[in-house]
N, C-alpha and C positions, 0 to 999 in steps of 0.2 A: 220498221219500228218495233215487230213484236218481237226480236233478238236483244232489244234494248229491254222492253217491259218485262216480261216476263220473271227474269233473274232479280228485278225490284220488288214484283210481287210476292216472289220465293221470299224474301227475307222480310219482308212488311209480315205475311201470315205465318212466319214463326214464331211471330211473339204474340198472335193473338190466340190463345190456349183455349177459349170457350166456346167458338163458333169453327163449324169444318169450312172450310173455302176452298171451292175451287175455281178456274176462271176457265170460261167457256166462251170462245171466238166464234163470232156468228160470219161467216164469208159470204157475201151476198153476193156470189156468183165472178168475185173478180177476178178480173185477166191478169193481173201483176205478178201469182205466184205466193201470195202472202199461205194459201192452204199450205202446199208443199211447206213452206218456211214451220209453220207451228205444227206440222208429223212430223219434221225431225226434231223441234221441242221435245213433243209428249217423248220421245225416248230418254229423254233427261228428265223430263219432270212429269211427273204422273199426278198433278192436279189439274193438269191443262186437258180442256175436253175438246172437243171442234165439231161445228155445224155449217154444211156448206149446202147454200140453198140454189139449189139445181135453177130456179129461174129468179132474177133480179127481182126485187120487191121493195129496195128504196128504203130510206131510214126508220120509219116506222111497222114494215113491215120485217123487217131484219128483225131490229126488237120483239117486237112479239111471237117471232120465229124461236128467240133466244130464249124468252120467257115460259116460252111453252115446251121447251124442254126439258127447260131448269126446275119449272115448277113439276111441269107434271110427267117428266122421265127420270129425271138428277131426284127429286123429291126434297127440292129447295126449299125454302122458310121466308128466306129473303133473295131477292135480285138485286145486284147493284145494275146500272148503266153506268158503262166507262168507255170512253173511246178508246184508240189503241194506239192514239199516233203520242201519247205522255203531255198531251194535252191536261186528262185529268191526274194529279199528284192520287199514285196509292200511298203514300204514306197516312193521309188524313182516313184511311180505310177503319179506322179504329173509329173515329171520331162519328165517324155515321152508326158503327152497329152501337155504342153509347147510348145514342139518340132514338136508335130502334130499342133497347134494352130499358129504356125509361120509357116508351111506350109510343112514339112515335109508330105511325101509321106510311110515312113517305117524308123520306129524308132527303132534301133539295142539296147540293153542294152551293153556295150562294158569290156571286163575283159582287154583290152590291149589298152586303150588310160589311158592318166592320169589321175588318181582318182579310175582308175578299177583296179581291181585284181584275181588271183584264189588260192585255197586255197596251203599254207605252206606245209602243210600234204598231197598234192597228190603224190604217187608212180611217178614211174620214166615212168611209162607207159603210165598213165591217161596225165602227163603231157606234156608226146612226141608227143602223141595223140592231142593233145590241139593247144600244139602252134604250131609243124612242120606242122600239119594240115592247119591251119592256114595260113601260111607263102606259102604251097603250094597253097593251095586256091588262094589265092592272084595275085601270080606269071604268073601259070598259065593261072588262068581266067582274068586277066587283069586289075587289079582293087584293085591296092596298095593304095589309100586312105581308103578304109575298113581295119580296124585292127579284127574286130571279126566277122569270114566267120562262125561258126559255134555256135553261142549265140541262146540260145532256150527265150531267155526274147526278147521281140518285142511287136511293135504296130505299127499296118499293119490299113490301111484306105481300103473301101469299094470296090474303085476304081481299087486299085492295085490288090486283089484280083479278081476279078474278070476277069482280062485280063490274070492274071496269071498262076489259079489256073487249067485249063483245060491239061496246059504243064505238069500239076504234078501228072496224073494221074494212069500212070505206077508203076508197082511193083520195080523198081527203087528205088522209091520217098518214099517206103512207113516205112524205117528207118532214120536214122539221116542225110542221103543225101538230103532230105528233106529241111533242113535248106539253106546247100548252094546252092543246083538248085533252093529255090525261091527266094535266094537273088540276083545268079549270073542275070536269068532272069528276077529282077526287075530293077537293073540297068540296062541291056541291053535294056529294053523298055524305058528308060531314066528319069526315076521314083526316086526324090527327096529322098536318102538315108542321117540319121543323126546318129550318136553314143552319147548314152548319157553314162559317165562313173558309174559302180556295181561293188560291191566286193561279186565276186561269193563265196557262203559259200557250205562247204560240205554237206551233207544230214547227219542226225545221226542217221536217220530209215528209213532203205530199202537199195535195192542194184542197183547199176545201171545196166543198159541191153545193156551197149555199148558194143559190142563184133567186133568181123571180119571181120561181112557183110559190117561195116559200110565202110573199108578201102575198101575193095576190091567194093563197088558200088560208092565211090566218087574218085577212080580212073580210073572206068568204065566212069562215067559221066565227 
């Protein structure tokens, strides 16, 4: 998929003139080859960075691997979260830093406000998973203005991170629970949350890794 993304990226951030972008591939250690794949990138394109994390660490720990580069090697301002597989549209890449630019503190990509969506074609599983999730999230944790507890497209600012990121360091945190412990705990510290609406598209190469752990650790938490 990053032979696909990438050359997208290239042209989304040539029209945005205010903010430097570069996009930084966090490889958790995988077998498939995808490192190799974005070194022969970076010789075409020189905004592409790569982090390849010597021992697996699971989705929330890749993240914070990525952050803590970005923020504090790269000397980032903002991080987005984007997957790789064009799941999430860069074209909407403008529409978050707006949102940050008006002062938004953590800008959510949202499948369930108006204009968002998820795909037609998800199982009955994938989709029970999505929105009952959701709804529970919500309920719950207190905080029924969020519509998407569980959106992996964001742009998170330097600030928030960093007050954040220390609560998220347990094996907890280190699957898709991830998501909603640092959104629950970005509102709780009273941290400016915005949704901007995507239409999540399926992946058409790869599988996803959401399994079990996810349910049984975001009911833990």
């Amino acid at each position: 998929n990053v032979k696909k993304l990438v050359p997208i990226v290239a042209k989304v951030i040539k029209n945005i003139s205010d903010w430097d972008i570069k996009l930084l591939f966090v490889d958790d250690s995988s077998p498939d080859g995808t490192a190799e794949e974005i070194k022969q990138l970076q010789k075409k394109y020189s905004f592409v960075e790569l982090l390849v994390n010597k021992k697996k660490m699971g989705l929330g720990g890749a993240y914070l691997a990525g952050m803590n580069k970005a923020f504090n090697q790269m000397g980032a301002q903002v991080v987005f979260e984007m997957d790789a597989d064009l799941s999430h549209d860069p074209k909407i890449l403008a529409s978050f830093l707006r949102a940050i630019d008006a002062g938004a503190d953590l800008v959510l990509g949202s499948r369930y406000i108006k204009g968002g969506s998820i795909p037609a074609n998800w199982g009955f599983y994938r989709k029970f998973l999505s929105v009952v999730g959701n709804l529970t999230a919500s309920v719950i944790l207190g905080s029924t203005a969020v519509r998407d507890w569980t959106t992996g497209y964001r742009a998170i600012r330097k600030e928030v991170y960093d007050k954040i990121h220390p609560e998220l360091l347990s094996e907890r945190f280190s699957g898709y629970t991830f998501q909603i412990g640092f959104l629950h705990k970005s509102l709780r510290a009273g941290y400016k949350v915005v949704e901007v609406p995507f239409h999540f598209v399926d992946r058409t190469v790869g599988v996803s890794k959401l399994g079990p752990e996810y349910i049984i650790n975001t009911l833990l938490y």
